[in-house]
VEXTORDO-209125 format. One record per residue (C-alpha): residue in one letter; y negated, x negated, z negated. Coordinates in pm, whole numbers, always signed. Layout:
N
   resn       c2       c1       c3
      a        Y        X        Z
...
This chain:
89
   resn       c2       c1       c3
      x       +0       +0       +0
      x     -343      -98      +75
      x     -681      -97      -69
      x    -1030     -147      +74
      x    -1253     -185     -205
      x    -1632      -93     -166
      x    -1961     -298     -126
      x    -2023     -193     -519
      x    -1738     -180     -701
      x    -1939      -63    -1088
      x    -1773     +170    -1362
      x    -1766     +481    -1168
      x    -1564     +298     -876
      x    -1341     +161    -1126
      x    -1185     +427    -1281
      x    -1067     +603     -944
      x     -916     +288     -847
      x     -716     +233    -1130
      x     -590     +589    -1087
      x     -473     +514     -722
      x     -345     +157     -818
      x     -110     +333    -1050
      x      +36     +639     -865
      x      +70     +346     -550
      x     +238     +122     -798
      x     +516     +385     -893
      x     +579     +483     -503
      x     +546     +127     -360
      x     +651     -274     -361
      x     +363     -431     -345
      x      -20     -341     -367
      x     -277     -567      -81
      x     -649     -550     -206
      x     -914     -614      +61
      x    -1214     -753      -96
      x    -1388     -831     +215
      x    -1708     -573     +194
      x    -1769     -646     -206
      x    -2121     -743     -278
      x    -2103     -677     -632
      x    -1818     -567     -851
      x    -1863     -565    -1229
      x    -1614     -621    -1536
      x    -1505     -274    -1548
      x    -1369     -365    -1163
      x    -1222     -683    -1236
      x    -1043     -558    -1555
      x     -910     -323    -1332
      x     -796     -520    -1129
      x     -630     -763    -1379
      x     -487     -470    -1506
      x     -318     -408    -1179
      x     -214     -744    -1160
      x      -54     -736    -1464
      x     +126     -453    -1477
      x     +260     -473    -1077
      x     +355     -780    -1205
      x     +511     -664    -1517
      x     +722     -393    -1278
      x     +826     -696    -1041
      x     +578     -551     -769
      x     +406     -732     -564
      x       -5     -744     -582
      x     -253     -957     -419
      x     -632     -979     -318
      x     -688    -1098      +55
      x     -999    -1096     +229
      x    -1275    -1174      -40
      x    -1625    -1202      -14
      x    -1812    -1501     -116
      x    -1980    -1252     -364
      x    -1627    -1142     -530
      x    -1538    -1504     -535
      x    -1867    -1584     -708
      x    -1762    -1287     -992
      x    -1449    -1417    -1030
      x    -1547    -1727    -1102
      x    -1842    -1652    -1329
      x    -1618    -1394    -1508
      x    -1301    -1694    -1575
      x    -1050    -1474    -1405
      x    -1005    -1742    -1082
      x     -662    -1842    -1269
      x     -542    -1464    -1387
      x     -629    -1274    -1049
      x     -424    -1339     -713
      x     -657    -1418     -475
      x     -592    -1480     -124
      x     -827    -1695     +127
């Protein structure tokens, strides 16, 4: 299953895509974020998607993050999560 996330990825964002990262995670293998049209995502989206890491993870699911902005990179970094998040190129 994929996932095109927004320019702005803020709290509102957030909390329907953790919904749809868990019904996908019970119906499919894996889970392919594209992060390619992120200008700004905020900790609410990142702990979402950490959370979806983990538990994908935790369910032997695959989940990765392909595609990424230089400004998602930039949050990632900032935020410490470039070791905990599977990011792609």
């Amino acid at each position: 299953m994929s996932f095109k996330l927004p320019a702005i990825v803020d709290e509102s964002v957030s909390a329907s895509l953790l919904t749809s990262f868990q019904k996908a995670a019970g119906e499919h293998d894996a889970i392919t974020i594209d992060a390619s049209a992120v200008t700004s995502i905020g900790i609410a989206g990142l702990q979402v998607l950490l959370q979806g890491s983990r538990e994908c993870g935790e369910s032997g699911r695959g989940f990765r993050i392909v595609a990424v902005s230089q400004s998602f990179i930039e949050a990632v970094t900032v935020s410490g999560l470039s070791n905990f998040l599977p990011v792609e190129g």
